[in-house]
PASEBA-1860 file (N, C-alpha, C; in nm, 3 decimals):
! residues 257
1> XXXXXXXX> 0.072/0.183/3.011/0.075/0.307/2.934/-0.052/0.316/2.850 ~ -0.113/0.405/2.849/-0.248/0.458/2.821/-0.237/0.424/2.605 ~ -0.359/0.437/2.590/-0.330/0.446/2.408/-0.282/0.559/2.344 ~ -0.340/0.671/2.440/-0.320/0.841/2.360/-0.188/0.813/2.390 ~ -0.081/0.806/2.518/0.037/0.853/2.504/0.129/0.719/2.438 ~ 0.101/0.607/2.405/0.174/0.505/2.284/0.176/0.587/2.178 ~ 0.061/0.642/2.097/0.030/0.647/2.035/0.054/0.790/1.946 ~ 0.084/0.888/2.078/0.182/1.027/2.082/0.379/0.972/2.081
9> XXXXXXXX> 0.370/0.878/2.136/0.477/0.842/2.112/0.540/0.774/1.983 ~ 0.425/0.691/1.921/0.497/0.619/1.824/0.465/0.713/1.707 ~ 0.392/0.850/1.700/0.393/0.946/1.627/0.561/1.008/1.597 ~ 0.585/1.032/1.760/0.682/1.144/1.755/0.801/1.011/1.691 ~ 0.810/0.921/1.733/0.908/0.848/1.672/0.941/0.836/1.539 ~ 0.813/0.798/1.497/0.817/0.823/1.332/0.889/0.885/1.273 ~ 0.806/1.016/1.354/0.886/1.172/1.272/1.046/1.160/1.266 ~ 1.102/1.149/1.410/1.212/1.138/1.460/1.278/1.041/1.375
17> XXXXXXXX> 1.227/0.959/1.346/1.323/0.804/1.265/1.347/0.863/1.162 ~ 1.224/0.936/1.070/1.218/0.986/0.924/1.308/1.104/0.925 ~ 1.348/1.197/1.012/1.386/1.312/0.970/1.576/1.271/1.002 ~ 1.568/1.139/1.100/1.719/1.083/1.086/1.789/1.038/0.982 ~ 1.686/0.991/0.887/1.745/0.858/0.782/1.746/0.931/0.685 ~ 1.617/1.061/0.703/1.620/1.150/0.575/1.720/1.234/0.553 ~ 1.786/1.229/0.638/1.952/1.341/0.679/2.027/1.261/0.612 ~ 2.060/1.136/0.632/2.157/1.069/0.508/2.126/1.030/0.430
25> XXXXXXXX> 2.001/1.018/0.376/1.953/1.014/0.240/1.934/1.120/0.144 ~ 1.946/1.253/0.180/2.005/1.331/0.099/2.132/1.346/0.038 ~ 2.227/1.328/0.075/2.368/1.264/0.013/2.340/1.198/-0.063 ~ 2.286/1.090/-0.002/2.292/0.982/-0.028/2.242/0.898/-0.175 ~ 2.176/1.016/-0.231/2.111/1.079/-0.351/2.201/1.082/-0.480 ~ 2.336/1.101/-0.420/2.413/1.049/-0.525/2.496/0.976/-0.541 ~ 2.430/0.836/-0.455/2.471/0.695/-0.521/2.395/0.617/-0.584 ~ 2.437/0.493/-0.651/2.409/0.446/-0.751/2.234/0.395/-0.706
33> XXXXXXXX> 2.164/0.430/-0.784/1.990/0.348/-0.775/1.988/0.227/-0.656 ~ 2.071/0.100/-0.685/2.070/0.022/-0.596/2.116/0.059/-0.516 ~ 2.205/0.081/-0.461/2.299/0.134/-0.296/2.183/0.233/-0.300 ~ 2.110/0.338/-0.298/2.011/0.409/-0.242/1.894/0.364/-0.196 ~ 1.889/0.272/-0.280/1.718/0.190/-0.249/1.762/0.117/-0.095 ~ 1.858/0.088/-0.035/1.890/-0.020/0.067/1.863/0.100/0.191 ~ 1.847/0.211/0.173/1.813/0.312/0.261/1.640/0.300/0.267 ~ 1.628/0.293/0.163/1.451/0.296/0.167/1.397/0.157/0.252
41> XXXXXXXX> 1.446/0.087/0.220/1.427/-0.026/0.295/1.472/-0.018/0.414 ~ 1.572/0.009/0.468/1.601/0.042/0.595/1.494/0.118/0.663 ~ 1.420/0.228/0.602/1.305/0.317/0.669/1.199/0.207/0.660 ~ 1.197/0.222/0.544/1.063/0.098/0.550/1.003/0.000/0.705 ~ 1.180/-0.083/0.704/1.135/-0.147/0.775/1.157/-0.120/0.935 ~ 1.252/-0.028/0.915/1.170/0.044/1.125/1.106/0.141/1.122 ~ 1.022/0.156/1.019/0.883/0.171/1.026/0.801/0.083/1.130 ~ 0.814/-0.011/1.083/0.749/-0.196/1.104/0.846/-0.183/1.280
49> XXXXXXXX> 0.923/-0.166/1.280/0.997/-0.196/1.418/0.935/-0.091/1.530 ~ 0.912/0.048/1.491/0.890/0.108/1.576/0.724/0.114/1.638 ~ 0.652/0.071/1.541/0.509/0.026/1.510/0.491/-0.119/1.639 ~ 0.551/-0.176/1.649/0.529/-0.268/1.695/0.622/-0.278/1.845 ~ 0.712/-0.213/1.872/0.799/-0.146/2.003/0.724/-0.079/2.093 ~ 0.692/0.063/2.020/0.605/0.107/2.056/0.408/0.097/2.103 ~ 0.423/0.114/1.969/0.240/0.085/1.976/0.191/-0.105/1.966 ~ 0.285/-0.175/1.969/0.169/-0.294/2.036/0.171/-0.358/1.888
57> XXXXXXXX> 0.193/-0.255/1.772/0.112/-0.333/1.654/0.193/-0.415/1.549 ~ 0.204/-0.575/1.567/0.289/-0.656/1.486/0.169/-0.702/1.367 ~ 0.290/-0.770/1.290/0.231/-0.794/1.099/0.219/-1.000/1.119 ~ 0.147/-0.997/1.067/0.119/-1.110/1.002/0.091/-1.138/0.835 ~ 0.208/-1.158/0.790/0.196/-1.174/0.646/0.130/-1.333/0.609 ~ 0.034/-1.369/0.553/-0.011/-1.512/0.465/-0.024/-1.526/0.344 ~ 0.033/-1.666/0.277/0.011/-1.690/0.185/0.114/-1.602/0.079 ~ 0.238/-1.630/0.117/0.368/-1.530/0.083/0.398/-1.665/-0.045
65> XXXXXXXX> 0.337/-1.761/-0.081/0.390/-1.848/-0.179/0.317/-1.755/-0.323 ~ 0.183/-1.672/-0.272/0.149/-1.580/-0.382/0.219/-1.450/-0.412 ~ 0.320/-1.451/-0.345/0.436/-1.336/-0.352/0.507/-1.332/-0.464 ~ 0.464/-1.239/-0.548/0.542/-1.263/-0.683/0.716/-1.195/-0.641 ~ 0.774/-1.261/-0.775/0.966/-1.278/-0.766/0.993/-1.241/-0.912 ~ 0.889/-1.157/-0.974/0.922/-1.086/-1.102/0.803/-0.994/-1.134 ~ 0.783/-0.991/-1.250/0.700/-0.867/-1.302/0.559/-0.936/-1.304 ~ 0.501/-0.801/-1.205/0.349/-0.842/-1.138/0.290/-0.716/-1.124
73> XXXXXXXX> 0.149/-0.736/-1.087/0.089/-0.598/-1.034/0.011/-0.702/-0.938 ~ 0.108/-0.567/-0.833/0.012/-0.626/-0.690/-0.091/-0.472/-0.656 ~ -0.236/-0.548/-0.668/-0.344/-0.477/-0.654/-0.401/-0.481/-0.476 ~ -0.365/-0.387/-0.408/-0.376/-0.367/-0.248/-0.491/-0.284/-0.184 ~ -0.550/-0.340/-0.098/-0.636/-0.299/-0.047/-0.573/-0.133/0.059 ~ -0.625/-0.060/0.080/-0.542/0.115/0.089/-0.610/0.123/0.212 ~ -0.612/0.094/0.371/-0.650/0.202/0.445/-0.584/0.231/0.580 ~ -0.444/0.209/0.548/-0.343/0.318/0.660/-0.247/0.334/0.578
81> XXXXXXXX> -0.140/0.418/0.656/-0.056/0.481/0.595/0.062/0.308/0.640 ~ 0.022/0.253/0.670/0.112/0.086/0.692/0.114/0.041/0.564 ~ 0.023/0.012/0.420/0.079/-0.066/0.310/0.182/0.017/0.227 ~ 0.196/0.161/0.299/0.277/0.282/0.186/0.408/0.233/0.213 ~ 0.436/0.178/0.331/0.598/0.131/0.392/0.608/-0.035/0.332 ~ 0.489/-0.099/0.364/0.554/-0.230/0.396/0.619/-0.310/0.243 ~ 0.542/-0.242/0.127/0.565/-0.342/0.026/0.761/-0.331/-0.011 ~ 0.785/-0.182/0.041/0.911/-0.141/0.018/1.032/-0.225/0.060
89> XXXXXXXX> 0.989/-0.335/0.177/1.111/-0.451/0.226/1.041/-0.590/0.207 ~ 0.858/-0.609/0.164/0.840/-0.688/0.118/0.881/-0.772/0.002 ~ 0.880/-0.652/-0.083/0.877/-0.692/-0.297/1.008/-0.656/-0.288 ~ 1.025/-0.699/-0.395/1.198/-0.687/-0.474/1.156/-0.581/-0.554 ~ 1.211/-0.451/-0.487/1.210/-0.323/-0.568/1.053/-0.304/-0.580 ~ 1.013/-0.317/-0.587/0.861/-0.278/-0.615/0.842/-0.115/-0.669 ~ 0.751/-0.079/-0.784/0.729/0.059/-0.829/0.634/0.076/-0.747 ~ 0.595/0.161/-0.678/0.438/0.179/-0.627/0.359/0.314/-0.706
97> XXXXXXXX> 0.233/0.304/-0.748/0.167/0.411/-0.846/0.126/0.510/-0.672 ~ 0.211/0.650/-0.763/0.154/0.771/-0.633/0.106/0.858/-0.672 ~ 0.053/0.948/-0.618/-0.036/1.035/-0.658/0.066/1.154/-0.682 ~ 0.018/1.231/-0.757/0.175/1.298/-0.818/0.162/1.467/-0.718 ~ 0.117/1.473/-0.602/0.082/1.582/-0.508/0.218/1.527/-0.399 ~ 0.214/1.382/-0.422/0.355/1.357/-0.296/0.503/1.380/-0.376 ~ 0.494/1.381/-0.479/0.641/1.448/-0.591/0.711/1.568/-0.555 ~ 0.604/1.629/-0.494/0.639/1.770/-0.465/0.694/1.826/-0.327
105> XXXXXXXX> 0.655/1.708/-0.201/0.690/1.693/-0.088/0.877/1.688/-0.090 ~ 0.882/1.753/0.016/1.052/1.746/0.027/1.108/1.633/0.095 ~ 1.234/1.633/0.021/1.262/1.446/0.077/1.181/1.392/0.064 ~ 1.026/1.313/0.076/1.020/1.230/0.009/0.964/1.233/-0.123 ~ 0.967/1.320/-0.183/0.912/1.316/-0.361/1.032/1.321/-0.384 ~ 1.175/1.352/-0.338/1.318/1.315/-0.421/1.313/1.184/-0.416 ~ 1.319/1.172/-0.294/1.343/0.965/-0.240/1.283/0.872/-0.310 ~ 1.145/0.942/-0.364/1.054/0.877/-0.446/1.126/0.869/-0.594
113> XXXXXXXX> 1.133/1.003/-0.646/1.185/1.011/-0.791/1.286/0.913/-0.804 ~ 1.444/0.953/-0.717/1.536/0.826/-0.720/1.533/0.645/-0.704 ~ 1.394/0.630/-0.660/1.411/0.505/-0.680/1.279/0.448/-0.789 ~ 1.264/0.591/-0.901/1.172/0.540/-0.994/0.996/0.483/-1.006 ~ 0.961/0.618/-0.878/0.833/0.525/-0.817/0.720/0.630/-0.959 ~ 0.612/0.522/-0.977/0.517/0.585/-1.076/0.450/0.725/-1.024 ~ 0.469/0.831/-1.043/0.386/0.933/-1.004/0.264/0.982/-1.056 ~ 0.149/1.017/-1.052/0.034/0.996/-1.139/-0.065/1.124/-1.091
121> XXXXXXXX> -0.145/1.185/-1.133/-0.236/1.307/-1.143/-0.329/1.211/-1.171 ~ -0.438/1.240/-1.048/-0.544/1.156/-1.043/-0.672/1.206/-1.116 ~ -0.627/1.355/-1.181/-0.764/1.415/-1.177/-0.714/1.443/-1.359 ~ -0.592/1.361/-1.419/-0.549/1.417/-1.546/-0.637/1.312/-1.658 ~ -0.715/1.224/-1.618/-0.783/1.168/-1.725/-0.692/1.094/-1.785 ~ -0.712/1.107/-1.986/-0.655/0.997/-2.027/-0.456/1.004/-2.020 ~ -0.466/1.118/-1.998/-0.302/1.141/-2.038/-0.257/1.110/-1.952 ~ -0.310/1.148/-1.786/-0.266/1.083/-1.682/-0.266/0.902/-1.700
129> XXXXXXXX> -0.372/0.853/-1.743/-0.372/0.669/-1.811/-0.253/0.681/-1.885 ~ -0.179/0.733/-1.965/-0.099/0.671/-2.076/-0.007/0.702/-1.948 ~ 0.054/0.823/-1.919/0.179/0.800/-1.815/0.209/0.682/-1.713 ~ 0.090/0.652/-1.684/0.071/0.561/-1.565/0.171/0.415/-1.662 ~ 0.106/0.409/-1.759/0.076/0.272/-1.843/0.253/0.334/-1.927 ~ 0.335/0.385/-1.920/0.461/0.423/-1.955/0.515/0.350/-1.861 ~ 0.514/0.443/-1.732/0.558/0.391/-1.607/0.599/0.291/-1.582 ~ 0.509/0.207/-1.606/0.469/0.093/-1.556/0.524/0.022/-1.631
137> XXXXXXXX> 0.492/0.029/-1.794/0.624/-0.058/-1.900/0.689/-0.037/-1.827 ~ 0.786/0.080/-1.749/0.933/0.052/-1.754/0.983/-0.013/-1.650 ~ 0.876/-0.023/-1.603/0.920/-0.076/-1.428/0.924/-0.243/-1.446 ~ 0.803/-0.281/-1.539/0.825/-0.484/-1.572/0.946/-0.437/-1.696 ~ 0.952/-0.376/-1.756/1.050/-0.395/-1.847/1.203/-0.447/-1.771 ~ 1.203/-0.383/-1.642/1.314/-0.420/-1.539/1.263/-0.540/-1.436 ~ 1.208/-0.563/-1.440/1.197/-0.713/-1.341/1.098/-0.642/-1.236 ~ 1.052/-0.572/-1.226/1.000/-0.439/-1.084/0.815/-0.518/-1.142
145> XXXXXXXX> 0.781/-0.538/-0.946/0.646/-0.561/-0.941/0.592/-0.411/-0.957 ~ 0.438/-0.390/-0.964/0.401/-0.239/-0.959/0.307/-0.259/-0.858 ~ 0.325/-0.156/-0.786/0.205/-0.159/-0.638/0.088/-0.067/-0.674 ~ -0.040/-0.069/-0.697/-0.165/-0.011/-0.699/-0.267/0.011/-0.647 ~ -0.286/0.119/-0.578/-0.454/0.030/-0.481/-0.520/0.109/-0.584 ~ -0.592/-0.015/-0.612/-0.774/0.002/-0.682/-0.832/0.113/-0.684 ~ -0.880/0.127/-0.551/-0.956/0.226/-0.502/-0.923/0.390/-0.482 ~ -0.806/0.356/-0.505/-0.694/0.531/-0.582/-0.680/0.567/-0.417
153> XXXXXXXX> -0.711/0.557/-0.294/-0.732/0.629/-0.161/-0.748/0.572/-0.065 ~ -0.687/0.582/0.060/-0.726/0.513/0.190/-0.885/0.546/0.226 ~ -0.926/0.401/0.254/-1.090/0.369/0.261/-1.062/0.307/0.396 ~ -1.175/0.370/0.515/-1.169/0.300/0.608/-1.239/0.184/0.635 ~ -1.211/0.078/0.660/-1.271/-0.079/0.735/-1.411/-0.083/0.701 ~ -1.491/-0.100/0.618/-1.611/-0.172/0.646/-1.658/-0.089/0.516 ~ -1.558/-0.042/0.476/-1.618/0.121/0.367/-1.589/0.048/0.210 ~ -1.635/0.115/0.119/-1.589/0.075/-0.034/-1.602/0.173/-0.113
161> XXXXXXXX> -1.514/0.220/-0.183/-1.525/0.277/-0.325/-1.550/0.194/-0.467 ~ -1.528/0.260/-0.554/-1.558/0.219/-0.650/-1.392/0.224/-0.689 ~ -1.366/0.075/-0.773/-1.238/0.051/-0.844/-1.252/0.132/-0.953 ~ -1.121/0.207/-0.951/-1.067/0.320/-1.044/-1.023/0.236/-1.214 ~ -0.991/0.296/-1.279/-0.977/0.224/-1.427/-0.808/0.198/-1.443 ~ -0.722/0.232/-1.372/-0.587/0.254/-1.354/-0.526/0.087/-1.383 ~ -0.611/-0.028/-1.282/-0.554/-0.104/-1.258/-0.635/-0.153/-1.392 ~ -0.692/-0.115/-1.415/-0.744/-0.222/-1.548/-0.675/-0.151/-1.673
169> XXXXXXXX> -0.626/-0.030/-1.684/-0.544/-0.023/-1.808/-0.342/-0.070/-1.792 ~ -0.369/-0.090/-1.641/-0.195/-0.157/-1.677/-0.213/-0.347/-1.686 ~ -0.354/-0.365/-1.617/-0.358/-0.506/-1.647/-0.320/-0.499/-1.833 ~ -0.433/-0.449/-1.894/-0.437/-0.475/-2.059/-0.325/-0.423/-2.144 ~ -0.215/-0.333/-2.063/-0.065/-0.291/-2.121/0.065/-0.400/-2.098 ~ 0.041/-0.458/-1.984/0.132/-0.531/-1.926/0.143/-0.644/-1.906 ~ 0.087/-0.743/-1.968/0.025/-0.869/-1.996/0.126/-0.967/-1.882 ~ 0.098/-0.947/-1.733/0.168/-0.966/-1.652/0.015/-1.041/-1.563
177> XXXXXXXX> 0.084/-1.123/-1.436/-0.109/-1.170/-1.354/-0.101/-1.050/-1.268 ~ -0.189/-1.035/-1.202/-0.247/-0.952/-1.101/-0.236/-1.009/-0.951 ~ -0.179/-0.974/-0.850/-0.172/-1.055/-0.760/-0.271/-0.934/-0.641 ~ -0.393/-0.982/-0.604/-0.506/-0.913/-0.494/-0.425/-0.955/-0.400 ~ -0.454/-0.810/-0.282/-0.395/-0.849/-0.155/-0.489/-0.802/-0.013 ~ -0.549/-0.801/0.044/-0.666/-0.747/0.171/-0.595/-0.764/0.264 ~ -0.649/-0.657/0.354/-0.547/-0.642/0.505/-0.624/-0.577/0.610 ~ -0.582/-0.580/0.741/-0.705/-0.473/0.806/-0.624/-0.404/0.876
185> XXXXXXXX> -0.514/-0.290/0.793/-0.442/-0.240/0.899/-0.535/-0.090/0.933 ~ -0.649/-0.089/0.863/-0.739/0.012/0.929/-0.745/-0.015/1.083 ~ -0.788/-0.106/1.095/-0.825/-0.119/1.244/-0.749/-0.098/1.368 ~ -0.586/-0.081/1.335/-0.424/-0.085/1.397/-0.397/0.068/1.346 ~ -0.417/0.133/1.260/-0.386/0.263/1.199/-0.464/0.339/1.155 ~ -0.586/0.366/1.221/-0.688/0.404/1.140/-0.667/0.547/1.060 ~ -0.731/0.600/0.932/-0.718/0.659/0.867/-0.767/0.754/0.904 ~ -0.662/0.871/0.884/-0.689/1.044/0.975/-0.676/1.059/1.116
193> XXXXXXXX> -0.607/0.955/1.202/-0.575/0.956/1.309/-0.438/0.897/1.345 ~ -0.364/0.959/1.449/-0.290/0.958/1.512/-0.229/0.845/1.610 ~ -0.383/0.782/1.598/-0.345/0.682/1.695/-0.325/0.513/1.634 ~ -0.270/0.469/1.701/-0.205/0.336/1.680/-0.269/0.238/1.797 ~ -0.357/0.073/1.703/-0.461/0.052/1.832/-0.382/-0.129/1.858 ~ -0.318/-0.109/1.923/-0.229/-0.304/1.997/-0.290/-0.375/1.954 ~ -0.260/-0.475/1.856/-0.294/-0.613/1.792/-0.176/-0.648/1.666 ~ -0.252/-0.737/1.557/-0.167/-0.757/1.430/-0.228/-0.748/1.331
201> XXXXXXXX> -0.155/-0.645/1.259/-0.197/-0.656/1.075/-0.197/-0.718/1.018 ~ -0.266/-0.835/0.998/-0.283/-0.953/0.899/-0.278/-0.875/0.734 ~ -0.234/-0.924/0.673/-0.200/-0.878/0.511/-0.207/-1.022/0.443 ~ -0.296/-1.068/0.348/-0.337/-1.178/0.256/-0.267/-1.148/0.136 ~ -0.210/-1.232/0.063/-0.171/-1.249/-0.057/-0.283/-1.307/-0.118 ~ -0.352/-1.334/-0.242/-0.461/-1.381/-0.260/-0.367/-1.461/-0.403 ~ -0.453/-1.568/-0.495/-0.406/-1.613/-0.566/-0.394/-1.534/-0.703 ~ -0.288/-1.554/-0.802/-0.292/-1.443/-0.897/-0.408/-1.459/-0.983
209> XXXXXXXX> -0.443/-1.348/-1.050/-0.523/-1.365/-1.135/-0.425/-1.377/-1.280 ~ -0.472/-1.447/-1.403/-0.351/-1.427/-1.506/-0.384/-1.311/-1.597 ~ -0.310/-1.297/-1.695/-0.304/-1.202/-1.797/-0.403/-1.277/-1.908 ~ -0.440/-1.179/-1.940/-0.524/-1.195/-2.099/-0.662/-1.174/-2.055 ~ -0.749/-1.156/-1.981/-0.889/-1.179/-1.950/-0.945/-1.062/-2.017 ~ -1.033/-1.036/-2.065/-1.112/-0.932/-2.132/-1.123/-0.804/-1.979 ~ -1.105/-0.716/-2.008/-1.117/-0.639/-1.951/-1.274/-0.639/-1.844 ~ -1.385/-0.651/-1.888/-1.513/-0.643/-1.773/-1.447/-0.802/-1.672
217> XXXXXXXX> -1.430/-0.885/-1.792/-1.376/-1.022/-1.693/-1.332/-0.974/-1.575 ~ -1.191/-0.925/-1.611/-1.081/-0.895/-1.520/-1.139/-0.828/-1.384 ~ -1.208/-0.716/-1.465/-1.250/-0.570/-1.318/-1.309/-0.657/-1.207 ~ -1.393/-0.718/-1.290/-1.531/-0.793/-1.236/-1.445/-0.926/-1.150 ~ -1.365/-1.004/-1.159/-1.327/-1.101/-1.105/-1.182/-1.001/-0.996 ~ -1.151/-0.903/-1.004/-1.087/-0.843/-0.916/-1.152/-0.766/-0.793 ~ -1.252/-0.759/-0.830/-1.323/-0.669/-0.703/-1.389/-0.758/-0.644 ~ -1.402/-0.891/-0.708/-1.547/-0.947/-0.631/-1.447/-1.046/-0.564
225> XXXXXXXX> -1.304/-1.099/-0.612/-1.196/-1.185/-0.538/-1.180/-1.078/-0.419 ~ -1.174/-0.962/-0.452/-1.061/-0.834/-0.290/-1.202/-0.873/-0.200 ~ -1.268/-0.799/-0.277/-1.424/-0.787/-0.179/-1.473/-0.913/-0.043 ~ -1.473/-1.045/-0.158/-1.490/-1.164/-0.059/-1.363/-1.189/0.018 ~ -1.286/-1.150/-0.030/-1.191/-1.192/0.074/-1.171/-1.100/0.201 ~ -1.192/-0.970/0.148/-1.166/-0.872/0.286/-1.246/-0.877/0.382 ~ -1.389/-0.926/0.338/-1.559/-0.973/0.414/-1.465/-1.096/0.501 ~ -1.436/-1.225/0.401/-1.398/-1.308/0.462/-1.276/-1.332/0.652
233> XXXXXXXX> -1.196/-1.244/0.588/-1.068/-1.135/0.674/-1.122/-1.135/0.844 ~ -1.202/-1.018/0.771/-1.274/-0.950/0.892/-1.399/-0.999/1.000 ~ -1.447/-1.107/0.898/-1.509/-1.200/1.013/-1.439/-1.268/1.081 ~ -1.329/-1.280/1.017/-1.235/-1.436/1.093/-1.171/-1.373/1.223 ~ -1.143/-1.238/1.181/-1.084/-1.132/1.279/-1.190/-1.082/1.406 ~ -1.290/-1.071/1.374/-1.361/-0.999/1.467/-1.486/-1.005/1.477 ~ -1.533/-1.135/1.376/-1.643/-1.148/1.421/-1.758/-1.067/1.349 ~ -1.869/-1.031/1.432/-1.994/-0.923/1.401/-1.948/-0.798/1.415
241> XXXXXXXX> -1.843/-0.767/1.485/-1.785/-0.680/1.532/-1.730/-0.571/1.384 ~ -1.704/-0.671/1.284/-1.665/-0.643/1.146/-1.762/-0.543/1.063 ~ -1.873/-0.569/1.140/-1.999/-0.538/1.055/-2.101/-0.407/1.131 ~ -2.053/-0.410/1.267/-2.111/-0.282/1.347/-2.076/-0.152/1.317 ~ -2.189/-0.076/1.238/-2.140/0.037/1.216/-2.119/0.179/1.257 ~ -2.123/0.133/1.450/-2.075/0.215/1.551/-1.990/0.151/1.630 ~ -1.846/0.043/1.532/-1.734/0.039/1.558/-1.640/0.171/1.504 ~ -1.598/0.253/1.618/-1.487/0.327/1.533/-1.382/0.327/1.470
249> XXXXXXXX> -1.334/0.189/1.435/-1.216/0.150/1.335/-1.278/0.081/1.254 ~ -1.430/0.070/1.240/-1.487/-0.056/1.134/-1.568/0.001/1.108 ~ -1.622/0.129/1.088/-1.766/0.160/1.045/-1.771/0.225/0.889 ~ -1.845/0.125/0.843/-1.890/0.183/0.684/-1.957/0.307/0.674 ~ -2.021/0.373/0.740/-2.095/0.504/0.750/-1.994/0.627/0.742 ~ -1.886/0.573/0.808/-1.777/0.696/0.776/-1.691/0.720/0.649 ~ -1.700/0.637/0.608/-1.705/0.632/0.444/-1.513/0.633/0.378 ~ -1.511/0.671/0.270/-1.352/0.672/0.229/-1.363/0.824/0.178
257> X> -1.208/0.828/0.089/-1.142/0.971/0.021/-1.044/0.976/0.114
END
């Protein structure tokens, strides 16, 4: 079977899975926080089932002993729509910070609201910072890791933005470690496409960073830990191949947003 029609297929499945589960998760809306969340996880993870049935593409999680089991911020590298599902049957409850344009989406900005996920206006400056940094109290105030990517946006493979200030004002609110994570599910899902490419998503846990570091410390030892490690990743993965920038799942020239 060809890639376009896997890849038309594990589309239409998606849809098909989401618009099934999303049928009893509207009810389902009014049961208790926990009994609802066991639905999210259920999508979550045949997400992961149909991904890998279909299109070829299985996970490799490492270094799961850096898996935090209480109140953390896991700082994630963003470039498929694969880390938006997976942390949801990974983490125990996990908050994930969203951009507050998916709030408004039907079914899932309810699905979202009910299980307390951070919603955030990327373009609101400081007031958008204090909500974030509310949020986020309330989510370690409950035992809840918070999910963040850095870079505010899916960035494709070989590409970089500049780290946003988000993760450095819940580091200095939340006196919690930071746990970095790099992955290359660009290369299996690439960003703005449809298609789904047969291999495995390797996803790194990296070691935590702790609480208290002066803020330039922190930024500065978080980007340059994601950075070497995702360099590191992608050679181990593919070689020069990592670095050609007329690979079409790896090229830095095509840039992020």
């Amino acid at each position: 079977m060809g890639n376009t029609l896997r890849s038309a297929l594990c589309t239409v499945a998606f849809y098909t899975w989401g618009v099934m589960i999303g049928t009893v998760m509207v009810p389902a809306l009014l049961l208790p926080r926990p009994l609802f969340r066991q639905f999210v996880i259920t999508w979550s993870a045949g997400n992961g089932v149909l991904l890998r049935i279909i299109a070829g593409v299985r996970s490799e999680i490492r270094n799961r002993q850096y898996r935090p089991s209480g109140p953390a911020i896991i700082a994630s590298k963003h470039q498929s729509e694969w880390e938006a599902h997976v942390f949801l049957h990974e983490l125990d409850d996990p908050a994930y910070v969203i951009k507050k344009e998916l709030s408004y989406v039907p079914g899932y900005g309810w699905f979202s609201a009910k299980v307390n996920m951070i919603f955030v206006d990327r373009h609101g400056g400081a007031k958008s910072l204090r909500a974030l940094v509310k949020g986020a109290q309330k989510a370690v105030a409950r035992g809840r890791p918070v999910v963040i990517f850095p870079e505010g946006t899916r960035v494709r493979p070989g590409a970089k933005l500049p780290y946003r200030p988000g993760v450095a004002a819940l580091y200095a609110a939340l006196d919690v470690p930071v746990v970095p994570v790099v992955l290359n599910s660009g290369m299996h899902w690439p960003k703005g496409s449809f298609r789904r490419y047969p291999g495995t998503i390797v996803m790194e846990y990296l070691p935590p960073i702790p609480a208290g570091l002066p803020r330039r410390e922190f930024m500065e030892r978080l980007e340059s830990t994601m950075e070497e490690a995702s360099h590191r990743l992608f050679a181990e993965l593919y070689g020069a191949q990592a670095e050609d920038p007329a690979h079409p799942r790896s090229t830095a020239a095509a840039g992020g947003g």
